[in-house]
N, C-alpha and C positions, 0 to 999 in steps of 0.2 A: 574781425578776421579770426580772431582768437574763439571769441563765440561759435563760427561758424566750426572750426576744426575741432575742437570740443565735441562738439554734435556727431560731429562725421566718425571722431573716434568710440564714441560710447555709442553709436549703431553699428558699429563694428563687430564691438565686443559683445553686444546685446544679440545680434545675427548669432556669432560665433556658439553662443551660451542655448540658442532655441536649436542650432544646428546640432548641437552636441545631444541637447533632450532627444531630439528627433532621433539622432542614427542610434541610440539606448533604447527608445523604446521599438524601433525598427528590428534591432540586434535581438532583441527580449522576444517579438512577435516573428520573429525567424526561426528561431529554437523552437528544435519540437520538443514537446513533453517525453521525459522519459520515466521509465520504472526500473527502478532499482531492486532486487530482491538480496536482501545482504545474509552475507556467511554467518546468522547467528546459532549454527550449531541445532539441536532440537528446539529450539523456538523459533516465531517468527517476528520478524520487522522488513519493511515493504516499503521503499519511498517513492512516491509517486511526485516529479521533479516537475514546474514548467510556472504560469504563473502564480498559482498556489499551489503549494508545495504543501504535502499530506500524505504521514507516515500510519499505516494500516497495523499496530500492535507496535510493542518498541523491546521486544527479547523479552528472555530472563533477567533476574536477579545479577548483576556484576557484570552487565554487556554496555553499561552507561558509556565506558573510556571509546571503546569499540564504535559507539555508535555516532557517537560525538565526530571522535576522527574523520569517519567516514562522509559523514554531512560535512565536516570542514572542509575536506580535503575536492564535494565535488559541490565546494563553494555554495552549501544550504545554508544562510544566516538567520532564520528564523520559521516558523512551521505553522502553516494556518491551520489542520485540523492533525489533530491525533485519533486515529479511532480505534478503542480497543473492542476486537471482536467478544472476546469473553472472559470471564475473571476466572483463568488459570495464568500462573505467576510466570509460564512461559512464554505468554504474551502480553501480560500489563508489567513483567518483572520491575526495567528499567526506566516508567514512567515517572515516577515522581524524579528521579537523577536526571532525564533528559529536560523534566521542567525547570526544574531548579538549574541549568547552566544555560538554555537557550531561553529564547524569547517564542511563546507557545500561546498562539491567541487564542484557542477552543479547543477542547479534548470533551468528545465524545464517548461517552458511557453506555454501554446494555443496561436497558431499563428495567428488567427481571429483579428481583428482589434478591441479594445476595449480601452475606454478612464484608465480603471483600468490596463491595459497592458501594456503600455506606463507607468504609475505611480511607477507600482514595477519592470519593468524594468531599470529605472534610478536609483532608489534606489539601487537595485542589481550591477548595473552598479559602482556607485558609492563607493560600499563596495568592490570594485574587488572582486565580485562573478560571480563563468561563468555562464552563462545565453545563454539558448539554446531554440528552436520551439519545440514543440512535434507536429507531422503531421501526416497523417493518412499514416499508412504501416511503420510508427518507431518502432524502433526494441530494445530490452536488450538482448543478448542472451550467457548466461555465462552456467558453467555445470547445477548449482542450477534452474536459475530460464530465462525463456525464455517468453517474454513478448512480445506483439504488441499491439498497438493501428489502431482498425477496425473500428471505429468512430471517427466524426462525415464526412461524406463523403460532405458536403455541411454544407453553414454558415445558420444559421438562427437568422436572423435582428431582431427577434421579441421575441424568447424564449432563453435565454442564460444558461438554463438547457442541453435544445437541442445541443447548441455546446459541451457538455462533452466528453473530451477525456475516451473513452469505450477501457479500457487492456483487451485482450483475452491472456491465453497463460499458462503455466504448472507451479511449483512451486514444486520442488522433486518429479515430477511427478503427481502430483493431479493438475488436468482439473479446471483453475477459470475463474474467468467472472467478472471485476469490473468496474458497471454501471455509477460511477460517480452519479449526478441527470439526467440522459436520461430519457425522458418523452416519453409518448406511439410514438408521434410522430415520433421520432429520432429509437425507437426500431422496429419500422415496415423497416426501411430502412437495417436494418440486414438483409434481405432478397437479399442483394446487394453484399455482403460480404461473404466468403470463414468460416463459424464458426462449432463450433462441440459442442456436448452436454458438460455439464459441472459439473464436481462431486460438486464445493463450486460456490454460485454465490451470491458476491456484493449485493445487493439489492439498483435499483437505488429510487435516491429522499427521502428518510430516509421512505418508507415505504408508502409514500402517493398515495394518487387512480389516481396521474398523471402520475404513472411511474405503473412495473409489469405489464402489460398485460399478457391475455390468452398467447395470439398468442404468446410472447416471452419465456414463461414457457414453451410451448410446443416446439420450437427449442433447447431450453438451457436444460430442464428435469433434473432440477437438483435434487442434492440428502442432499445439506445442505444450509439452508437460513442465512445471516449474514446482521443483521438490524442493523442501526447507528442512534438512535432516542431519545426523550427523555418519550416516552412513554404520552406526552399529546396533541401534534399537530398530532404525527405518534407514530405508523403505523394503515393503516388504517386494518380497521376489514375484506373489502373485500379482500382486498392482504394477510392476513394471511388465510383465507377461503383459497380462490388458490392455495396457498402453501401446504396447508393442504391435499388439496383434493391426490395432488400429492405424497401424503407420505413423504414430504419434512422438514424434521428437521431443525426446525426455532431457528435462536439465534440472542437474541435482548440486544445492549446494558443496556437500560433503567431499564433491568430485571436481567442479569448477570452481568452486569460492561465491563471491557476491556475480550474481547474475545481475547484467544491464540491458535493457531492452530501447534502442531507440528505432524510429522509422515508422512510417506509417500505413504501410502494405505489409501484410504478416507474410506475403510470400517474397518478397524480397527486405524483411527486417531485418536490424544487424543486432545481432545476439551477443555481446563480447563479456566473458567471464575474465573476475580480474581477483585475486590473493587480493586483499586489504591488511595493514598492517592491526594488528591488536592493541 
């Protein structure tokens, strides 16, 4: 008797224990992916939230406490990819301080030849963090979120905006485009590249009249602008003109704070800008 009730009780708790997995991973596969664009001032960092979690540059130089918060706070415990678009310190700034306090299973590199390349490659190297090339036609392609890198198709020796790894690719089904700093230069070579219109687009170069061209607006025809600025060097006045003209809903850190994007219909998406503490 004792035997039998034994049994009955540790199938109980064994039930209880697989119910529990189940409605977790039920809970996890309910959430939709979201993207986060945070308030880092003239640089950029990007978190793209859901089952892998993958932050698109990570600030400047002293955005490490800022950024950490910010992942604590919307419950990120660890970051399957880092991708830095290009070696200006406004986008790989707080990389090694975000490594060194979280748990970062791969950080992606631009494979261009650059002396700041080699610098946080060893450093990576030396934290036994995996360290991978990001190159033009790389791929993420999970249910959530399917991403490519269509840019930059050649090196340019002379503008290192212009090497910016350029993500095309869906996010719960909503069409983005994130520019990196691509300058006019680099965005006329999308005429070289396989691209489609785009519901959310990146705005490359924090808004300034080096980057947005006509010509790139009119391939992309997007339907929501997402500015990373501090509102006194960018954005400039002609690129929100542009944007405007197109009936394109403009959202600028400098003005709303960290941008959240969740939802899966870009025309009924919920866009909610939120102040984050520093």
């Amino acid at each position: 008797m004792k035997i039998k009730k034994l049994f009955v009780i540790t199938f109980i708790f064994s039930l209880m224990f697989l119910l529990s997995i189940s409605s977790n991973v039920l809970a996890r596969d309910a959430q939709s992916t979201e993207v986060h664009i945070l308030d880092t001032g003239q640089s950029d960092c990007i978190l793209i939230k859901g089952r892998e979690n993958i932050l698109i540059d990570t600030g400047a130089i002293g955005l490490g406490n800022y950024i950490m918060n910010y992942l604590k706070q919307n419950n990120v415990e660890d970051i399957d990819y880092i991708i830095i678009t290009h070696y200006h310190d406004d986008h790989y700034g707080s990389l090694i301080d975000i490594c060194d306090r979280m748990e970062v299973k791969n950080v992606l590199l631009p494979m261009h030849k650059n002396k700041n390349r080699d610098i946080l490659y060893k450093e990576l190297f030396n934290k036994n963090i995996k360290v991978k090339f990001i190159y033009n036609n790389w791929e993420l392609n999970n249910e959530e979120i399917k991403l490519k890198a269509i840019l930059p198709i050649k090196v340019d020796e002379k503008i290192e905006n212009n090497n910016s790894i350029v993500l095309q690719g869906t996010i719960e089904g909503i069409n983005y485009m994130f520019m990196g700093d691509a300058e006019k230069e680099e965005e006329r070579t999308l005429k070289e590249v396989e691209i489609k219109p785009c519901d959310i687009l990146k705005i490359g170069h924090h808004g300034l009249d080096t980057s947005t061209s006509r010509y790139l607006l009119k391939l992309l025809k997007p339907k929501i602008a997402l500015i990373t600025c501090d509102g006194k060097e960018s954005p400039d006045s002609r690129v929100i003109k542009n944007l405007e003209r197109l009936n394109c809903k403009v959202y600028r850190t400098d003005k709303q704070g960290a941008i959240i994007i969740r939802g899966r219909d870009y025309k009924n998406i919920e866009i909610k800008a939120e102040n984050m503490l520093e």
